[in-house]
py3Dmol code that shows the C-alpha trace and the ligand (Angstrom):
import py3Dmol

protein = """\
ATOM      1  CA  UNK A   1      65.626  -0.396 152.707  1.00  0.00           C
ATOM      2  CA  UNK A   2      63.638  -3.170 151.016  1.00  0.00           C
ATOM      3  CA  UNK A   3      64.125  -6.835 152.431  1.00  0.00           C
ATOM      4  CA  UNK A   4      63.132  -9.037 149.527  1.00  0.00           C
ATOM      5  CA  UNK A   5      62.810 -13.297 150.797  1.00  0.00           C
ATOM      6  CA  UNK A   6      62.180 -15.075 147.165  1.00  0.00           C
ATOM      7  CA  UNK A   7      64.219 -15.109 143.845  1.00  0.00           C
ATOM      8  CA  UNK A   8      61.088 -13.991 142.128  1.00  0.00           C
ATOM      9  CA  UNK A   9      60.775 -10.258 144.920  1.00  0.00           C
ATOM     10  CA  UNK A  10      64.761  -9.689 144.358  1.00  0.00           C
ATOM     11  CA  UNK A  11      64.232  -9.773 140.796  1.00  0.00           C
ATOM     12  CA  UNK A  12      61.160  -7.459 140.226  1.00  0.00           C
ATOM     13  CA  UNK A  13      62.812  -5.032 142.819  1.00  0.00           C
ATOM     14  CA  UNK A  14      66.213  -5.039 140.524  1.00  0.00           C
ATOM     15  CA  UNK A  15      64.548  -4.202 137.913  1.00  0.00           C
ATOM     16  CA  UNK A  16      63.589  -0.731 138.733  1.00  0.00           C
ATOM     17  CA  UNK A  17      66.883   0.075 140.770  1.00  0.00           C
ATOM     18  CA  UNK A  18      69.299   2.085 139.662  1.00  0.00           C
ATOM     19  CA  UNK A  19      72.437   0.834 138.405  1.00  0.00           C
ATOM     20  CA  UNK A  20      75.698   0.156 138.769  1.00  0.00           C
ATOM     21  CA  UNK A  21      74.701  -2.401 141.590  1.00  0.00           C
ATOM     22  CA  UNK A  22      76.994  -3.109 144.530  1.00  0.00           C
ATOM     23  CA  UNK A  23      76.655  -6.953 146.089  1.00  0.00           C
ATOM     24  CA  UNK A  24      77.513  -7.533 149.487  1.00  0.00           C
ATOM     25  CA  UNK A  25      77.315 -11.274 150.230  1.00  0.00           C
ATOM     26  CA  UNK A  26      77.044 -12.363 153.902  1.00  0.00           C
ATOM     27  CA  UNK A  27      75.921 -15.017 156.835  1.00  0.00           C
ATOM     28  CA  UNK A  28      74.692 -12.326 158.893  1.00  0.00           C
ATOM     29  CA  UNK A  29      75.328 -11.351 162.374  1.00  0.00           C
ATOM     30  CA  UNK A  30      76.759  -8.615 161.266  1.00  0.00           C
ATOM     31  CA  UNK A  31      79.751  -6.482 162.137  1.00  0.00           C
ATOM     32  CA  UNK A  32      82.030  -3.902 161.450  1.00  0.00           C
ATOM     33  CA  UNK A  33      83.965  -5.631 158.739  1.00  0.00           C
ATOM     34  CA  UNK A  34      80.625  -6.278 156.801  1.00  0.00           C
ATOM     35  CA  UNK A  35      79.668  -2.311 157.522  1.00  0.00           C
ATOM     36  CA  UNK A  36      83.059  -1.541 155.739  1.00  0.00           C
ATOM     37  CA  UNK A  37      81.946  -4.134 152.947  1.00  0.00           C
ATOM     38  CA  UNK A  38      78.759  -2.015 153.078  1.00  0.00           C
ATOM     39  CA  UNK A  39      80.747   1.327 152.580  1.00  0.00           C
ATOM     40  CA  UNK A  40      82.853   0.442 150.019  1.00  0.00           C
ATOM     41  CA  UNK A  41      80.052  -0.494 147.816  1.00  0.00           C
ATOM     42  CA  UNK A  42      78.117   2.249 148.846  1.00  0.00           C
ATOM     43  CA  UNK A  43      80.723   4.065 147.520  1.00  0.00           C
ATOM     44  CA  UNK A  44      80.991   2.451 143.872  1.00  0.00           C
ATOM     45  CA  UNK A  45      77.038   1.887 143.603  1.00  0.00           C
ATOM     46  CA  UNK A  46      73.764   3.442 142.959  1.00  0.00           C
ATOM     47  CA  UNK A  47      72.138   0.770 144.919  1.00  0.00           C
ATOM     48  CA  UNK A  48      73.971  -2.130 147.526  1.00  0.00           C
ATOM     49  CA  UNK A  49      72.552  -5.028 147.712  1.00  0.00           C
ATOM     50  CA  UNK A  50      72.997  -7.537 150.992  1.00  0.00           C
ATOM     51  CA  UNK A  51      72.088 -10.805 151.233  1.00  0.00           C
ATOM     52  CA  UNK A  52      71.998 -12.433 154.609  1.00  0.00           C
ATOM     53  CA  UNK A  53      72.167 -16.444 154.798  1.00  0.00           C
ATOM     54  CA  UNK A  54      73.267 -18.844 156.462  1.00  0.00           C
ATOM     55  CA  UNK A  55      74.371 -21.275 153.742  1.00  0.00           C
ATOM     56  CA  UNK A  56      74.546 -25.184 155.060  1.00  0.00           C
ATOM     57  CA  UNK A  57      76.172 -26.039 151.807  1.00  0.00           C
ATOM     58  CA  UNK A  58      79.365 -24.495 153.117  1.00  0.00           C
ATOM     59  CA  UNK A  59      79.552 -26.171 156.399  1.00  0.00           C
ATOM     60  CA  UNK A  60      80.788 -29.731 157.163  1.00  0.00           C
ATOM     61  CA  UNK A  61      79.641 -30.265 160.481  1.00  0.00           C
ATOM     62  CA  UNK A  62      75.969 -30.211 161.132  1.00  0.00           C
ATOM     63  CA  UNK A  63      76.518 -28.938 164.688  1.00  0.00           C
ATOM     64  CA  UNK A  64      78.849 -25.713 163.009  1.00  0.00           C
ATOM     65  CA  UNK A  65      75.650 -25.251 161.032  1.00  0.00           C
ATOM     66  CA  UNK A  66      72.971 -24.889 163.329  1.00  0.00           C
ATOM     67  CA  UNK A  67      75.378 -23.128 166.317  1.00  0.00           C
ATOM     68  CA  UNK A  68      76.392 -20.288 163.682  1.00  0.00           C
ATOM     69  CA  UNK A  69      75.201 -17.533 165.261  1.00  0.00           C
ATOM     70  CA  UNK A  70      71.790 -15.977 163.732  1.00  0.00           C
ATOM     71  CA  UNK A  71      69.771 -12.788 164.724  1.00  0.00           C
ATOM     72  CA  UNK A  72      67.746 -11.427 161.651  1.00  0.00           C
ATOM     73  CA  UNK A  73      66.449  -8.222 163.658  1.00  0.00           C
ATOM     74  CA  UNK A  74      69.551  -6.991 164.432  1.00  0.00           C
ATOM     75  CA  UNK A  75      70.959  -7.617 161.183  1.00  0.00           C
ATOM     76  CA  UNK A  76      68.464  -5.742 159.163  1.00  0.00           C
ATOM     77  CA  UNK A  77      68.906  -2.077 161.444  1.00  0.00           C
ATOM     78  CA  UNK A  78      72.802  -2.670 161.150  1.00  0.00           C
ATOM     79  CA  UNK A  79      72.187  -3.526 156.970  1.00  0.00           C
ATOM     80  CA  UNK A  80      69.958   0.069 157.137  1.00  0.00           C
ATOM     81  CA  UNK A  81      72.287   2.017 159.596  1.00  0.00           C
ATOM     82  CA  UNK A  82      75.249   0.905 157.182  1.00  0.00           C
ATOM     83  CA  UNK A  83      73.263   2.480 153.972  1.00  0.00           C
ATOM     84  CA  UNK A  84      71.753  -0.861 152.483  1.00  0.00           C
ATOM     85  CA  UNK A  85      69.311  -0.656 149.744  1.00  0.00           C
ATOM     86  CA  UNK A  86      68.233  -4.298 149.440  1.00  0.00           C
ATOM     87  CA  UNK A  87      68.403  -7.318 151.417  1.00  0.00           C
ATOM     88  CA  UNK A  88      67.492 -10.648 150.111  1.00  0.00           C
ATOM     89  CA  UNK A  89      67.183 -12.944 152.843  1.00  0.00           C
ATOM     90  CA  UNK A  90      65.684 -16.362 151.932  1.00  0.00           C
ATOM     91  CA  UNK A  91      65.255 -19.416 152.949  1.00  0.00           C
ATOM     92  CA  UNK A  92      67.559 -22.544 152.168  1.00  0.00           C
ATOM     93  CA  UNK A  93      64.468 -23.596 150.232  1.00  0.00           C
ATOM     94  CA  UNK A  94      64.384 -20.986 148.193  1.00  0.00           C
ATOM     95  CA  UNK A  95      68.131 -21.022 147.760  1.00  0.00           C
ATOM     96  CA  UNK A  96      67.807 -24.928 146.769  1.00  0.00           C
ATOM     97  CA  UNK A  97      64.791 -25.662 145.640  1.00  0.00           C
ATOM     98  CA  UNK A  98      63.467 -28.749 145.326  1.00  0.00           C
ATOM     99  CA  UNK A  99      65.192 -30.871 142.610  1.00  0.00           C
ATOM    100  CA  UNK A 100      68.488 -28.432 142.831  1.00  0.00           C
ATOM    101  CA  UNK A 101      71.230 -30.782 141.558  1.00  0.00           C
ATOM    102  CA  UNK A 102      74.431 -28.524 140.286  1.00  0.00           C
ATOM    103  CA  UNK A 103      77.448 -27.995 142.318  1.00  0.00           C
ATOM    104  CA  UNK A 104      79.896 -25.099 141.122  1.00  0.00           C
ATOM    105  CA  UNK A 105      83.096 -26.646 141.829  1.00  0.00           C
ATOM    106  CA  UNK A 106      86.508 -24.716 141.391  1.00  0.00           C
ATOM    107  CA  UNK A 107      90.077 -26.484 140.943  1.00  0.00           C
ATOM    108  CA  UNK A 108      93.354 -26.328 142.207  1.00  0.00           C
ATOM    109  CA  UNK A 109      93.431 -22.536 144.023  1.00  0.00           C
ATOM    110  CA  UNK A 110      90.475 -24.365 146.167  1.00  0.00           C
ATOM    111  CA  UNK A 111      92.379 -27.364 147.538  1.00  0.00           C
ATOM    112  CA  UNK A 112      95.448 -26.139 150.199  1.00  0.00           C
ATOM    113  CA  UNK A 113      94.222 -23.928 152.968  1.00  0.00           C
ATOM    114  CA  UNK A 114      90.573 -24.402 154.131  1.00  0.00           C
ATOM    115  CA  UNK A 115      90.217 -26.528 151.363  1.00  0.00           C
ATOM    116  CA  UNK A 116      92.316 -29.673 152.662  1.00  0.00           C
ATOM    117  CA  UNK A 117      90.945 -28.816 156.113  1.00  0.00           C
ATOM    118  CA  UNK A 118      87.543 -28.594 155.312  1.00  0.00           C
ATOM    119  CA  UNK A 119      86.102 -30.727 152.448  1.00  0.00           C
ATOM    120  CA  UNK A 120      83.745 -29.408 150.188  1.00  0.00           C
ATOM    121  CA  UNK A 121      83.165 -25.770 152.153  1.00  0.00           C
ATOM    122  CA  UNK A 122      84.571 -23.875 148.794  1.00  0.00           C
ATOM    123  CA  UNK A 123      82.140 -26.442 146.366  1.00  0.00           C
ATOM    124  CA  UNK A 124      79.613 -25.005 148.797  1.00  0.00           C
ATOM    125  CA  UNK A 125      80.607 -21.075 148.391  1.00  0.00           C
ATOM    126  CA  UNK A 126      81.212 -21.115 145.005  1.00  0.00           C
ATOM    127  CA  UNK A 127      77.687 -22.934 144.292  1.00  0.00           C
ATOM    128  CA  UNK A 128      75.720 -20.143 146.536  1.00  0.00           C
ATOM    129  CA  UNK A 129      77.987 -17.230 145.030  1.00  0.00           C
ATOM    130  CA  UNK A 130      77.209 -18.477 141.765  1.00  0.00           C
ATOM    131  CA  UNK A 131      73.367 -18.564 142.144  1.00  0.00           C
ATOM    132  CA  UNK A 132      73.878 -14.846 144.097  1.00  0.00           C
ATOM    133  CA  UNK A 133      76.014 -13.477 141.422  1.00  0.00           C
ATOM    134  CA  UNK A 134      73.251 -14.691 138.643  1.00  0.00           C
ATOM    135  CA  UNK A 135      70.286 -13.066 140.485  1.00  0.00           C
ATOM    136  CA  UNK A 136      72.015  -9.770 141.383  1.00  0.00           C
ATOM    137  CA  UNK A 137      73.606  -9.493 138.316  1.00  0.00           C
ATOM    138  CA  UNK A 138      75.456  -6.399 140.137  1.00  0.00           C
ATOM    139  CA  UNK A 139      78.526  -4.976 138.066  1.00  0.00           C
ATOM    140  CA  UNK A 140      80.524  -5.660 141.538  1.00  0.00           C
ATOM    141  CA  UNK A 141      80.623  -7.834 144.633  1.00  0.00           C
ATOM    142  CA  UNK A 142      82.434  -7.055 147.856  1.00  0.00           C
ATOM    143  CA  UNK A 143      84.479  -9.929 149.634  1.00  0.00           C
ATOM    144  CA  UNK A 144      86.698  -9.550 152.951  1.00  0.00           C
ATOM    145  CA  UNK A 145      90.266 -10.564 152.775  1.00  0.00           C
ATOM    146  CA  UNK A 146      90.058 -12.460 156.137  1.00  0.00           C
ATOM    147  CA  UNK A 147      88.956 -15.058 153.726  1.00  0.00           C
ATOM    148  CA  UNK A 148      92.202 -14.314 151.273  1.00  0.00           C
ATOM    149  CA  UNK A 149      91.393 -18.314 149.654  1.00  0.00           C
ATOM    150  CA  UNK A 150      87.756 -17.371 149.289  1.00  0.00           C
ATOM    151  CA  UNK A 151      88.180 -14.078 147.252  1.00  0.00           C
ATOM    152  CA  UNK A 152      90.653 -16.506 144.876  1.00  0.00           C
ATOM    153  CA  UNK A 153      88.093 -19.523 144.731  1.00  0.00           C
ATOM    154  CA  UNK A 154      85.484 -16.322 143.574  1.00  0.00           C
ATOM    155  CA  UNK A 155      87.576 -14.714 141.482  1.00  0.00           C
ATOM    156  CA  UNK A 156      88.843 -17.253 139.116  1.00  0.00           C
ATOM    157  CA  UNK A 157      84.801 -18.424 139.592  1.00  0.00           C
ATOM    158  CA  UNK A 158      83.900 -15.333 138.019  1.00  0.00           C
ATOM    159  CA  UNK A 159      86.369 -15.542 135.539  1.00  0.00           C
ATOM    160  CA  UNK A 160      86.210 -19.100 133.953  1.00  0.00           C
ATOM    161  CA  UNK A 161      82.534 -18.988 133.789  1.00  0.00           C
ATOM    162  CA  UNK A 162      82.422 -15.238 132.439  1.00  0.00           C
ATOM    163  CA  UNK A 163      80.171 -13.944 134.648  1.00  0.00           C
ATOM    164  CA  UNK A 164      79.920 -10.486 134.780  1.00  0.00           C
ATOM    165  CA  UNK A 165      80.412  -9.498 138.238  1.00  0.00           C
ATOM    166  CA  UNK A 166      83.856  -7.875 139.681  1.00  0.00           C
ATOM    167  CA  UNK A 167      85.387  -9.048 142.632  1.00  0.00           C
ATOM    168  CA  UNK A 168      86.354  -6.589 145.040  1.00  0.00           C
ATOM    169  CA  UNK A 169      88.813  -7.975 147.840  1.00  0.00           C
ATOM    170  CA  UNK A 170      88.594  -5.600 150.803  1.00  0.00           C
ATOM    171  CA  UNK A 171      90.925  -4.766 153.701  1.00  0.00           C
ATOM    172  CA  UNK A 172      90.324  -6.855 157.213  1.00  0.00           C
ATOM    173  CA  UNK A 173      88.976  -4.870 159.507  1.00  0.00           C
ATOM    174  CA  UNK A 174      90.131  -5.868 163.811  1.00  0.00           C
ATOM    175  CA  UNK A 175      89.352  -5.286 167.130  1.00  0.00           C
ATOM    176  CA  UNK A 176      91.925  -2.850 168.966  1.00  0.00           C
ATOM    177  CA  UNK A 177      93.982  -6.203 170.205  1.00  0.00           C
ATOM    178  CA  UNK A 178      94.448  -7.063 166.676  1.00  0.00           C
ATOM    179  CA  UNK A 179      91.583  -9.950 167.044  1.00  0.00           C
ATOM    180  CA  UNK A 180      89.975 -10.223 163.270  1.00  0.00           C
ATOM    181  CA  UNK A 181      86.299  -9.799 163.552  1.00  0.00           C
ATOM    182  CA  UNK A 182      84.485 -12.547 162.898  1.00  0.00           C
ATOM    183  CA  UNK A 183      80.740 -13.529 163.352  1.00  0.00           C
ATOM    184  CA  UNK A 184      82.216 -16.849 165.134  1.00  0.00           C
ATOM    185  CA  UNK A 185      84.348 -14.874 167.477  1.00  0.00           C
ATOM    186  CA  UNK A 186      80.453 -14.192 169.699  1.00  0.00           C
ATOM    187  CA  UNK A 187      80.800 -18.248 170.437  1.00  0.00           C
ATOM    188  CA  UNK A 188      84.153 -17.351 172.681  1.00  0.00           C
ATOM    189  CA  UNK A 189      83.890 -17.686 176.042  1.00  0.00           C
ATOM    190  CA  UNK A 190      85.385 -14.626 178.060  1.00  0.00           C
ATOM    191  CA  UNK A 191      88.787 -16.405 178.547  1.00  0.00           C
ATOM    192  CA  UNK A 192      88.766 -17.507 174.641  1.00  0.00           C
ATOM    193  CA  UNK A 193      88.336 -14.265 174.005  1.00  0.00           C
ATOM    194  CA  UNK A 194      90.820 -12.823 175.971  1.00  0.00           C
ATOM    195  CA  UNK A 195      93.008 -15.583 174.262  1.00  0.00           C
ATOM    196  CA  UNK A 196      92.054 -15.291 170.679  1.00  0.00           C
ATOM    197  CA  UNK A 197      94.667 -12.068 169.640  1.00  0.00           C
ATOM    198  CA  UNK A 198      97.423 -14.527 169.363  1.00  0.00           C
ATOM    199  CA  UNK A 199      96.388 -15.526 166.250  1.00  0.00           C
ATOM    200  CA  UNK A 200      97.148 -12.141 165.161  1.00  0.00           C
ATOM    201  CA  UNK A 201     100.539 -12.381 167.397  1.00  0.00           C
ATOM    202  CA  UNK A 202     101.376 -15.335 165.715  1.00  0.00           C
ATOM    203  CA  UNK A 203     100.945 -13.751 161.918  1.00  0.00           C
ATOM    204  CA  UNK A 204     103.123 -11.002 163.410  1.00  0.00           C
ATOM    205  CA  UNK A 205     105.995 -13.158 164.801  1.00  0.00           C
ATOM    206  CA  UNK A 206     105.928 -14.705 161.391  1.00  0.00           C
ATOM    207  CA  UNK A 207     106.411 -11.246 159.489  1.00  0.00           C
ATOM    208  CA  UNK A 208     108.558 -10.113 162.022  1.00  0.00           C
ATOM    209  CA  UNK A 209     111.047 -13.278 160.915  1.00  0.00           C
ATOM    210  CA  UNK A 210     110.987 -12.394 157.573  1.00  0.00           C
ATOM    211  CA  UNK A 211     111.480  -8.700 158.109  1.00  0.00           C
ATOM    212  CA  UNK A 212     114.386  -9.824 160.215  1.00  0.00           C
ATOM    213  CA  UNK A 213     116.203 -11.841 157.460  1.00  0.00           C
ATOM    214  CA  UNK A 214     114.608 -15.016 157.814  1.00  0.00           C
ATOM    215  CA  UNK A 215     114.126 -16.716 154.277  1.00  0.00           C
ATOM    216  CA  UNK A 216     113.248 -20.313 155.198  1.00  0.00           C
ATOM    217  CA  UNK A 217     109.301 -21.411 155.430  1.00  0.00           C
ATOM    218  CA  UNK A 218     109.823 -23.764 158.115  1.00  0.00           C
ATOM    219  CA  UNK A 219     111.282 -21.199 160.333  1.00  0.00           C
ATOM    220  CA  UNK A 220     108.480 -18.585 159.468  1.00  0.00           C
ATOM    221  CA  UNK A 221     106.426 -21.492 160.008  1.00  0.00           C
ATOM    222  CA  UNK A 222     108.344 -22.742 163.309  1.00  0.00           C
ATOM    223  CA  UNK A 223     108.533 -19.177 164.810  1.00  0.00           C
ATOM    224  CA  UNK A 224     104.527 -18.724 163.914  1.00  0.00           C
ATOM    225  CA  UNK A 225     103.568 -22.148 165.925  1.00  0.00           C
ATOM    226  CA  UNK A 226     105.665 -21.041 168.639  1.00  0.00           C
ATOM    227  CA  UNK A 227     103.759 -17.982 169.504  1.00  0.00           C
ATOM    228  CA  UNK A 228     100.726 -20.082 169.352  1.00  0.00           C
ATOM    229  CA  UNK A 229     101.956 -22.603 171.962  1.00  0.00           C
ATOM    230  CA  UNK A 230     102.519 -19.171 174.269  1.00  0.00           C
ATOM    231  CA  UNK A 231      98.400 -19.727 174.504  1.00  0.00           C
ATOM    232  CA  UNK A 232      97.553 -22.717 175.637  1.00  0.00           C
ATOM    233  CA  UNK A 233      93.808 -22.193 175.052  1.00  0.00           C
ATOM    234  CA  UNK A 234      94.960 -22.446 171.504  1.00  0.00           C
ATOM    235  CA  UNK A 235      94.270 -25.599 169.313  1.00  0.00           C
ATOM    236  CA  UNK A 236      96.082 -24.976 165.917  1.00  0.00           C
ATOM    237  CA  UNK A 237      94.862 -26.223 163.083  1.00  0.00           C
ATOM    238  CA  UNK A 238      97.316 -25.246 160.500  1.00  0.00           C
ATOM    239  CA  UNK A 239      99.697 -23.122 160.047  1.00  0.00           C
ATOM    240  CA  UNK A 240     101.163 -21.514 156.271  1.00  0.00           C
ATOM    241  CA  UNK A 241     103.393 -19.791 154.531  1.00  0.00           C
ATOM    242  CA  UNK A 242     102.360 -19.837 151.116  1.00  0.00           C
ATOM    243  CA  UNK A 243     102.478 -18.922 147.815  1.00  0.00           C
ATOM    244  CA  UNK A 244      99.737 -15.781 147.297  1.00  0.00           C
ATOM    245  CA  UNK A 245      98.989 -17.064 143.571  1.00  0.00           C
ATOM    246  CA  UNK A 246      99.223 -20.360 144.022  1.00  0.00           C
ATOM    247  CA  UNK A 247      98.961 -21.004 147.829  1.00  0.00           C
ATOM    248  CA  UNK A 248     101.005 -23.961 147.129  1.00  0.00           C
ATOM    249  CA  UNK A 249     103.876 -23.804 150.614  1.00  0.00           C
ATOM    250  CA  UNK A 250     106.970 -21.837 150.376  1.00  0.00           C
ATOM    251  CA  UNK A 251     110.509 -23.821 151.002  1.00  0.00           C
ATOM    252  CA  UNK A 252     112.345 -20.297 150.722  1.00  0.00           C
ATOM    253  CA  UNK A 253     110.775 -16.891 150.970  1.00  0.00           C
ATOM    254  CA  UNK A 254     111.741 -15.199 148.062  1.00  0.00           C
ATOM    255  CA  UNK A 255     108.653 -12.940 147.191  1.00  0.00           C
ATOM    256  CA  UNK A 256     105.585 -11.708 148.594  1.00  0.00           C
ATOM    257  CA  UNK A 257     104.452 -14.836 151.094  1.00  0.00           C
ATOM    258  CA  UNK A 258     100.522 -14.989 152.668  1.00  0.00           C
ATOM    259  CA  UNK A 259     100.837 -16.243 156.265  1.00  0.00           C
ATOM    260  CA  UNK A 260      97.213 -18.039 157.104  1.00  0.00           C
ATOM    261  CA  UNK A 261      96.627 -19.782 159.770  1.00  0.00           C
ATOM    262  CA  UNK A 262      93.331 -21.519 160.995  1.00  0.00           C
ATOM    263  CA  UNK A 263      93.104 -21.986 164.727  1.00  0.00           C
ATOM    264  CA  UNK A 264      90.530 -23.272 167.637  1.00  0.00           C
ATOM    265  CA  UNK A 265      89.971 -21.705 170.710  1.00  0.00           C
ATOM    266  CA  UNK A 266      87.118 -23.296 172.922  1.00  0.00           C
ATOM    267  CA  UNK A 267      86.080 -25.280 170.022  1.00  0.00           C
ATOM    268  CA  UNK A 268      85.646 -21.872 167.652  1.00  0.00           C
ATOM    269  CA  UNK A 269      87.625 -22.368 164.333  1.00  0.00           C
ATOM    270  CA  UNK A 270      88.873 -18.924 163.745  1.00  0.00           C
ATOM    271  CA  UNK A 271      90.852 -17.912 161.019  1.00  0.00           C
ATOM    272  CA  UNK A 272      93.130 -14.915 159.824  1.00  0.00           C
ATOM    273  CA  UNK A 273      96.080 -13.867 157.402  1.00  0.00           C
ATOM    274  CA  UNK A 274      98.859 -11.718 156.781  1.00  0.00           C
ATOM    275  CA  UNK A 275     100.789 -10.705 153.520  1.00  0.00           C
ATOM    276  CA  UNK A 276     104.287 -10.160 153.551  1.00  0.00           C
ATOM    277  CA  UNK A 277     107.248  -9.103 151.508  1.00  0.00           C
ATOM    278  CA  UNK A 278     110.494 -10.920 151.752  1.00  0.00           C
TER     279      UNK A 278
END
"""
ligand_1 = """\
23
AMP
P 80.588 -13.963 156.529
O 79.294 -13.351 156.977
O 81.494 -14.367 157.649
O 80.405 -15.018 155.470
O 81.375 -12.785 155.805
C 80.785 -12.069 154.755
C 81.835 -11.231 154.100
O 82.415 -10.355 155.058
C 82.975 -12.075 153.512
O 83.386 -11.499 152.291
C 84.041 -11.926 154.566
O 85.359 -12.084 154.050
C 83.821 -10.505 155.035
N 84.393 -10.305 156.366
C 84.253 -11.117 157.433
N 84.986 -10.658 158.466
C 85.603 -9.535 158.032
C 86.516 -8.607 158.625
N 86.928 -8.738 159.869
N 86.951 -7.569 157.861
C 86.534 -7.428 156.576
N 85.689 -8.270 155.959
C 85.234 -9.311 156.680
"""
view = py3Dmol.view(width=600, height=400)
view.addModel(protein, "pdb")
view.setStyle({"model": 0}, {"cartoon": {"style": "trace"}})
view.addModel(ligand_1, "xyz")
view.setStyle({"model": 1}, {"stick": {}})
view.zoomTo()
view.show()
């Protein structure tokens, strides 16, 4: 495995690797739903490509910046155990070098969700994805449908600008209580932990209601905040039943519906989704 810090390295390293390329964007600490990212490219490709960074474009908060967890070491045996060729892991200045002045900003699919709760996070994915797409030029790049909005805000990226890389969404993979993994979930304390699974519960009381009959959104909605106030460690944030395509909010359930939800527990914004078929 080759870990390549500069633009310049990742290029001259591309050059000579065999193709198709696989792209595995992440923010490190990694787990095993970036290892299955890993396999399914590994699967597709001649040669995967990680990057690792921490990108402070996509955060709001300073402090959610600098307390995401980080620990490069580790990351780089897990990228090799998982059957990484290349990692590029630079620097923000490298990323944004000095004078950098272009923001990749996608419309309406961005603005519900994570969007409304979290101003300009997608400006700052799409921005970073675009510069990582351009680099790796890869014929594919894997994305984890935890982040369902974030594989739509890259996809129809990809697709107005013509760029030439296909999105893969890929499965969500959980701990055995159901709990989504997530790089934020190490910032739990034990008894957030221990608390976190009803966001899972919750998505599951929701489909449950709809399996049962139910065809109203503000009784999926009702019956999904309800579980949630079962945990009182649970802060939530917001709470949807939504169009998949457009993510706009459903008044009757009538087709497929994506339950998201966006929750904190001990301060931790943790997120997680479920689709469903009325
Ligand atoms: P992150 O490092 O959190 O930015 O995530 C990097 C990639 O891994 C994104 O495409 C995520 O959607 C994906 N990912 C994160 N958590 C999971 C999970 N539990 N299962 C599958 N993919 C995931």
């Amino acid at each position: 495995m080759q870990v390549v810090r500069t633009r310049a390295e990742l290029r001259a390293v591309l050059a000579a690797a065999p193709r198709p390329v696989g792209l595995v964007p992440t923010m490190g600490w990694l787990h095993a739903g970036h290892v299955s990212l890993v396999e399914r490219a590994r699967a597709d490709s001649a040669t995967v490509v990680m990057s690792i960074f921490v990108n402070p474009r996509q955060f709001g908060e300073a402090a959610d910046f600098e307390q995401y967890p980080r620990n490069e070491g580790r990351d780089l045996e897990r990228a090799e155990a998982a059957g990484v060729d290349i990692v590029f892991a630079p620097t923000v200045a490298e990323v944004y070098p000095p004078g950098f002045d272009t923001v990749v900003s996608v419309g309406a699919i961005s603005w519900p969700l994570e969007g409304a709760a979290r101003p300009g996070h997608f400006d700052g994915v799409a921005t970073v994805v675009a510069i990582l797409f351009a680099l790796v030029g890869a014929e594919r790049a894997y994305f984890g449908l935890k982040d369902y909005q974030q594989v739509r805000v890259i996809r129809r990226m990809a697709l107005d600008l013509a760029l030439p890389t296909t999105v893969v969404p890929c499965e969500t993979v959980r701990e055995p209580d159901g709990l989504a993994l997530s790089s934020r979930n190490a910032r739990l304390t034990p008894a957030g932990r221990a608390a976190a699974p009803v966001l899972r519960r919750a998505l599951l009381a929701g489909s449950a209601a709809i399996a049962g009959g139910e065809r109203s959104g503000d009784a999926v909605r009702a019956a999904m905040r309800g579980m949630l106030e079962t945990e009182p460690a649970a802060e939530p944030d917001y709470v949807s039943v939504a169009d998949p395509d457009t993510l706009a909010e459903l008044e009757t359930i009538d087709r497929e519906a994506l339950l998201s939800l966006a929750v904190r527990i001990d301060g931790v914004r943790l997120i997680d989704n479920e689709m469903t078929r009325a």
